[in-house]
C-alpha positions as CSV (number, residue, x, y, z in Angstrom):
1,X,9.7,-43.7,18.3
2,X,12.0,-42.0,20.7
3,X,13.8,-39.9,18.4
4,X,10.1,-38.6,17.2
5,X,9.3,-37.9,20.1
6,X,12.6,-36.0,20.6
7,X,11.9,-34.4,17.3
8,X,8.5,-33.4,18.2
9,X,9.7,-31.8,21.9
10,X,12.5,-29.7,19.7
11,X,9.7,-28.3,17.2
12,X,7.4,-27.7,20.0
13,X,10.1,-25.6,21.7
14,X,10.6,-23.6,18.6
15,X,7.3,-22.8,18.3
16,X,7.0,-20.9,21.8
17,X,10.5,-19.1,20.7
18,X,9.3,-17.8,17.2
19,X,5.6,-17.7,17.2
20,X,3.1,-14.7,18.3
21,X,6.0,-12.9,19.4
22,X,7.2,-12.0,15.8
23,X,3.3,-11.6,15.0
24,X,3.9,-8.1,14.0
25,X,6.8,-8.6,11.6
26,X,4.4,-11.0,9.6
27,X,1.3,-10.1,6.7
28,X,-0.9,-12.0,9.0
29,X,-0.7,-9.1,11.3
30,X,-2.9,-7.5,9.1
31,X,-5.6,-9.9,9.4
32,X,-5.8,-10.1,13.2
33,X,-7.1,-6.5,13.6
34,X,-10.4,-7.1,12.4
35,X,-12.9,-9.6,14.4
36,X,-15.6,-10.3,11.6
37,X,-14.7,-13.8,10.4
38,X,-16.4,-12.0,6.5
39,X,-13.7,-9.7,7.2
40,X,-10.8,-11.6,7.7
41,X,-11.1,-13.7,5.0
42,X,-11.0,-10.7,2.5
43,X,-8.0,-9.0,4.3
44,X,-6.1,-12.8,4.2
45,X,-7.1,-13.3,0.9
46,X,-5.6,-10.3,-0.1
47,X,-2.8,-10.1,2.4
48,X,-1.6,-13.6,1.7
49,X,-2.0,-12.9,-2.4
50,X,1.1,-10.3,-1.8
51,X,3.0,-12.1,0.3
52,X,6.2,-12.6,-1.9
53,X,9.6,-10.7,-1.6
54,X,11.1,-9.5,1.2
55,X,9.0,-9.1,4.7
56,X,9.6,-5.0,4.9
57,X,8.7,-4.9,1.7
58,X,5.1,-6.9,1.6
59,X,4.4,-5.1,5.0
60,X,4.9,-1.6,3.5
61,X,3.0,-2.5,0.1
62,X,0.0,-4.3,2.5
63,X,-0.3,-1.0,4.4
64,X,-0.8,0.8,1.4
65,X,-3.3,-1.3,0.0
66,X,-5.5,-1.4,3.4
67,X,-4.9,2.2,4.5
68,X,-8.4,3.3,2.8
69,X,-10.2,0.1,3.6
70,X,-12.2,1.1,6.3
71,X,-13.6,-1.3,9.2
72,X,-15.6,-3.5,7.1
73,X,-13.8,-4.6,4.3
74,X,-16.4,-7.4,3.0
75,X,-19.4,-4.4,3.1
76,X,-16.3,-2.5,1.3
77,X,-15.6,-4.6,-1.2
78,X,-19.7,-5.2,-2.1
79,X,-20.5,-1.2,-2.3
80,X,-17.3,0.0,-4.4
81,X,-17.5,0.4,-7.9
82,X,-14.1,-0.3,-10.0
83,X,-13.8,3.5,-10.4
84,X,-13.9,3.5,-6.9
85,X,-11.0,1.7,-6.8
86,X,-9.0,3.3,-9.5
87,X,-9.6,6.6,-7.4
88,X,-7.5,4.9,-4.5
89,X,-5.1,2.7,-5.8
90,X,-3.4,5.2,-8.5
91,X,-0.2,4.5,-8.9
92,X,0.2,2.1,-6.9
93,X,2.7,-0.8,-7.5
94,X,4.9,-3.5,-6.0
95,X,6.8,-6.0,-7.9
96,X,5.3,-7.6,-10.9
97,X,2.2,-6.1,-9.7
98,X,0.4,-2.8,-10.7
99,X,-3.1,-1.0,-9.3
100,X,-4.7,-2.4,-12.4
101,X,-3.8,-5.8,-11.3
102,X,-5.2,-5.2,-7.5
103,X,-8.3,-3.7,-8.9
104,X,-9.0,-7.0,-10.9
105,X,-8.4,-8.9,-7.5
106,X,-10.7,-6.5,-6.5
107,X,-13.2,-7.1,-8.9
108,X,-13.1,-11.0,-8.4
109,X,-13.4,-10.9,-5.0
110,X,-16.6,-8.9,-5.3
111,X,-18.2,-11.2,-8.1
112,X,-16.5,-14.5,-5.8
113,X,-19.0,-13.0,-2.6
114,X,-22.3,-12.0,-4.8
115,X,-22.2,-15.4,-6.5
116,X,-20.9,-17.2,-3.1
117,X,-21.8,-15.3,-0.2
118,X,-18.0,-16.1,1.3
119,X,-14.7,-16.8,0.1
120,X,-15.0,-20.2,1.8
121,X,-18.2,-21.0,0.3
122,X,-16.3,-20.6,-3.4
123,X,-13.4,-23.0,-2.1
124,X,-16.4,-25.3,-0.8
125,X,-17.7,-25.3,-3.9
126,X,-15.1,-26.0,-6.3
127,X,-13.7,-28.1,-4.1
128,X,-16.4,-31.0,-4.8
129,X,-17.1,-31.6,-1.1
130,X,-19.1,-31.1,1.8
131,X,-18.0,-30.0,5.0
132,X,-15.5,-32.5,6.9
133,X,-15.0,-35.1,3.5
134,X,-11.2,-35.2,2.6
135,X,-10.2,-34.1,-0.5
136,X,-7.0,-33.8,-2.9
137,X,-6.4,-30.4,-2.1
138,X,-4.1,-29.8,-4.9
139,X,-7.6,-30.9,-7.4
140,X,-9.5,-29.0,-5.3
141,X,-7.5,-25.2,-5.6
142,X,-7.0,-26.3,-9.1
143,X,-10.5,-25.7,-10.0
144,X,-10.9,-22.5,-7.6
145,X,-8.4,-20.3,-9.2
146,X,-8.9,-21.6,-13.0
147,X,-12.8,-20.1,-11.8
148,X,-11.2,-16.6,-10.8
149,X,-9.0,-16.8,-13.8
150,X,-12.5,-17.9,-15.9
151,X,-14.5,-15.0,-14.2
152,X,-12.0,-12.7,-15.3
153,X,-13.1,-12.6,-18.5
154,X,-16.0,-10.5,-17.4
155,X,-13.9,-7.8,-16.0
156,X,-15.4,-5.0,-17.6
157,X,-11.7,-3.2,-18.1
158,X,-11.1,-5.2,-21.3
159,X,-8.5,-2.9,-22.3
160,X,-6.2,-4.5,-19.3
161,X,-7.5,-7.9,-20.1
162,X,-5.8,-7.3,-24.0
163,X,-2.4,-6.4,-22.0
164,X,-2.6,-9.2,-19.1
165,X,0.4,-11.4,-18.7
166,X,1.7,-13.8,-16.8
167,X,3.0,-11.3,-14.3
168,X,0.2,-9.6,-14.1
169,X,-3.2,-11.2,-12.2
170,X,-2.0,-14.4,-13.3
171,X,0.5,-14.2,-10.9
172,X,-1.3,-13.3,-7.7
173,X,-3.8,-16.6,-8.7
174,X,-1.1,-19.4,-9.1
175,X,-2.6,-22.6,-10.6
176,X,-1.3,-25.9,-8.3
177,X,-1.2,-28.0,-11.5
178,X,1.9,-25.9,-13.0
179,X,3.6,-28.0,-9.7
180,X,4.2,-24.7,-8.4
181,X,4.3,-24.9,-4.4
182,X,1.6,-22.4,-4.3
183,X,2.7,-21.2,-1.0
184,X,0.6,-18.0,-0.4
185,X,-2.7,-20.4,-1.2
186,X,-1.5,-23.0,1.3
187,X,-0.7,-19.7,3.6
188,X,-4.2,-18.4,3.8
189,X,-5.4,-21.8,4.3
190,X,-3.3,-22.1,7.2
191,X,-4.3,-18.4,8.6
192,X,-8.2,-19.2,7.9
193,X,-8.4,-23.5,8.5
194,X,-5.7,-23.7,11.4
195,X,-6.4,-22.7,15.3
196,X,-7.5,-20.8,16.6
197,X,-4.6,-20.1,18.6
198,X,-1.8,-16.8,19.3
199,X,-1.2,-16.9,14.9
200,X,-3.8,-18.8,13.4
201,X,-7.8,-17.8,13.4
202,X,-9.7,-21.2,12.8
203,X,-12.5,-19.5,11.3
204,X,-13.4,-21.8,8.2
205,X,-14.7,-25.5,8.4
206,X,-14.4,-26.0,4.7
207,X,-11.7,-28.3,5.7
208,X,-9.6,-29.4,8.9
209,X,-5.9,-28.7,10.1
210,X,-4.7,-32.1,9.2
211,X,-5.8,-31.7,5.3
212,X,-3.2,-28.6,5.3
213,X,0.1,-28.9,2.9
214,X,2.7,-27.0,4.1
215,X,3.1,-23.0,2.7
216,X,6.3,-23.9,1.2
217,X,9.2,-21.3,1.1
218,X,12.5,-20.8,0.1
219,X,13.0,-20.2,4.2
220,X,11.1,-23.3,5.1
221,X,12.8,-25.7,1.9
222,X,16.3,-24.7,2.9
223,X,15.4,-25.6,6.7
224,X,13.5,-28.5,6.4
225,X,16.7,-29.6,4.0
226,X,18.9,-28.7,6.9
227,X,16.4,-31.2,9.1
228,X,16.4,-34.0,5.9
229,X,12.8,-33.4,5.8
230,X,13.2,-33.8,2.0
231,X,16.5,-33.8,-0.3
232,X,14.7,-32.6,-3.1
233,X,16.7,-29.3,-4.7
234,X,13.6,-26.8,-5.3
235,X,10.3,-26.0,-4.3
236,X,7.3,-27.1,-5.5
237,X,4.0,-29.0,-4.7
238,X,5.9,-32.3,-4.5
239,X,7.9,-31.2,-2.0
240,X,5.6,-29.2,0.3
241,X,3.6,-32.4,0.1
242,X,6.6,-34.5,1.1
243,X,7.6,-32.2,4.1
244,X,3.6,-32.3,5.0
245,X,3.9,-35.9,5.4
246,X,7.1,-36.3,7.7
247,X,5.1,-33.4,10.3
248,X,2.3,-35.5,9.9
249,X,3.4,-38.2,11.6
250,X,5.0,-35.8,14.2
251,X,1.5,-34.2,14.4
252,X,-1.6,-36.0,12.7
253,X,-3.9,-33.4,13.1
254,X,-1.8,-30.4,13.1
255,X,1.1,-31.3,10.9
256,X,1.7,-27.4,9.8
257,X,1.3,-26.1,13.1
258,X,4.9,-25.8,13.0
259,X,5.7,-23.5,9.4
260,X,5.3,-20.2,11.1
261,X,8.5,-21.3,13.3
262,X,10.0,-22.8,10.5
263,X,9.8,-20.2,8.5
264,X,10.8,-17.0,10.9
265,X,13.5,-19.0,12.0
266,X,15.0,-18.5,8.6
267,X,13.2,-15.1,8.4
268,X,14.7,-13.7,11.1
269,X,18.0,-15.2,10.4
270,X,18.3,-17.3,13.6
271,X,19.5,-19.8,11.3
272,X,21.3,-18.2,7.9
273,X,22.2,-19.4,4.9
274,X,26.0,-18.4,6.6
275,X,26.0,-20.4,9.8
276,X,28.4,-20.1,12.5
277,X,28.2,-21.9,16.1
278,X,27.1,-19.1,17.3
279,X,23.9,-19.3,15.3
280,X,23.7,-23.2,16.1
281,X,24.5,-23.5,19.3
282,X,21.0,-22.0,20.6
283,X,18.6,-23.5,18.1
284,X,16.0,-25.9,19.4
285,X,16.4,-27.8,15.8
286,X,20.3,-28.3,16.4
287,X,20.1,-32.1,17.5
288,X,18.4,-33.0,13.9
289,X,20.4,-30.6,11.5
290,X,22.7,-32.5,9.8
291,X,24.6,-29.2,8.8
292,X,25.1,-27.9,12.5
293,X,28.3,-26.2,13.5
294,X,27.7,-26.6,17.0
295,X,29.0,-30.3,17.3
């Protein structure tokens, strides 16, 4: 019990050392400038979909995408037409992703809030649950996205629909049962379920904090590793699940306050895949890492 309660102090004390202060090197940045809860769940949704690759990278493509969104985005997202959006998205790309594939996300999010009202209402929905019952989460975003990916089938560009592949819209909507960790679903979850606190809004009740599975990165794997969190080789559900678990009992009703840390601490390489004691010696974590140079 000691030695959790050790734990726990050192993952507290890496929280206050990377948390709102790297706010701004983070897609959640992005979400935090509107105050409309409607709106931040679009901008999340969207900011958390294209949050893969490398930071400067996602935060350059994300400021294209929202630079002629203007202060509303969910009365934005209802008025536009997809022409609309071909008009301002032209040639715009990042990664396996194109305009056409953003304008389908587009599109799905409009149909998701005229058939909804909300984003959380969908996830509500397809969850099987009302608000406060505990759920398998991995069930529940199982049946959400293979809806958007259903729904899709009405997009009226069929022409892209002929061409889609898997790196195409497929890939912004992963499906949880492919074992994938899903990290950019469990992401928004955190952004929109967690807090509210300094990162975190706390905005939907669809579910609580301790229901969370950790967004699962090749940062926060190779850490948590580091911390024998888990000594399984690769991501995936299993594994977020499994690190989920040992935070839980850390923190039952908070286990993932601590992934933002986790993962900025890899991020920001405070702790690189190259160690030296001088990277050890200051970490908070350097008590549990069983790979420490600073012994």
């Amino acid at each position: 019990m000691r030695n959790q309660e050790r734990l726990k102090s050192s993952l507290d004390r890496l929280y206050e050392s990377h948390g709102r202060q790297y706010l701004d090197q983070d897609p959640l940045r992005f979400v935090h400038r509107y105050a409309d809860p409607s709106d931040q769940e679009i901008i999340g949704f969207i900011a958390s979909a294209f949050a893969y690759g490398r930071v400067d990278q996602i935060l350059k493509s994300l400021d294209v995408l929202f630079t002629p969104i203007p202060n509303h985005p969910s009365e934005w997202i209802l008025e536009c037409t997809v022409d609309d959006w071909i008009s301002c998205y032209e040639g715009f790309r990042y990664r396996f992703q194109s305009a056409e594939d953003f304008i389908a996300l587009l599109w799905l999010l409009q149909d998701c809030l005229l058939r909804f009202g909300s984003i959380e209402n969908s996830l509500l929905h397809f969850c099987g649950k009302t608000r406060g019952d505990l759920l398998n989460l991995r069930d529940g975003l199982t049946g959400w996205v293979r809806h958007f990916r259903l729904r899709l089938g009405n997009y009226p560009r069929k022409r892209y629909l002929q061409a889609l592949s898997f790196h195409g819209i497929h890939h912004l909507l992963p499906d949880p049962a492919s074992g994938s960790p899903c990290k950019r679903w469990n992401l928004f979850l955190r952004w929109m379920v967690r807090g509210p606190d300094a990162l975190d809004l706390g905005i939907w009740k669809c579910l609580s904090p301790s229901e969370l599975i950790l967004p699962l990165d090749t940062h926060t794997a190779r850490i948590c590793r580091y911390l024998d969190f888990t000594r399984r080789a690769l991501p995936s559900w299993t594994m977020a699940e499994e690190i989920t678990e040992v935070l839980r009992r850390l923190n039952p009703e908070d286990p993932i306050r601590y992934d933002f840390s986790l993962a900025r601490l890899g991020i920001s390489e405070h702790c690189p895949r190259r160690r030296t004691p001088a990277h050890c010696r200051p970490c908070e974590m350097k008590e549990f890492c069983h790979v420490s140079h600073s012994s």
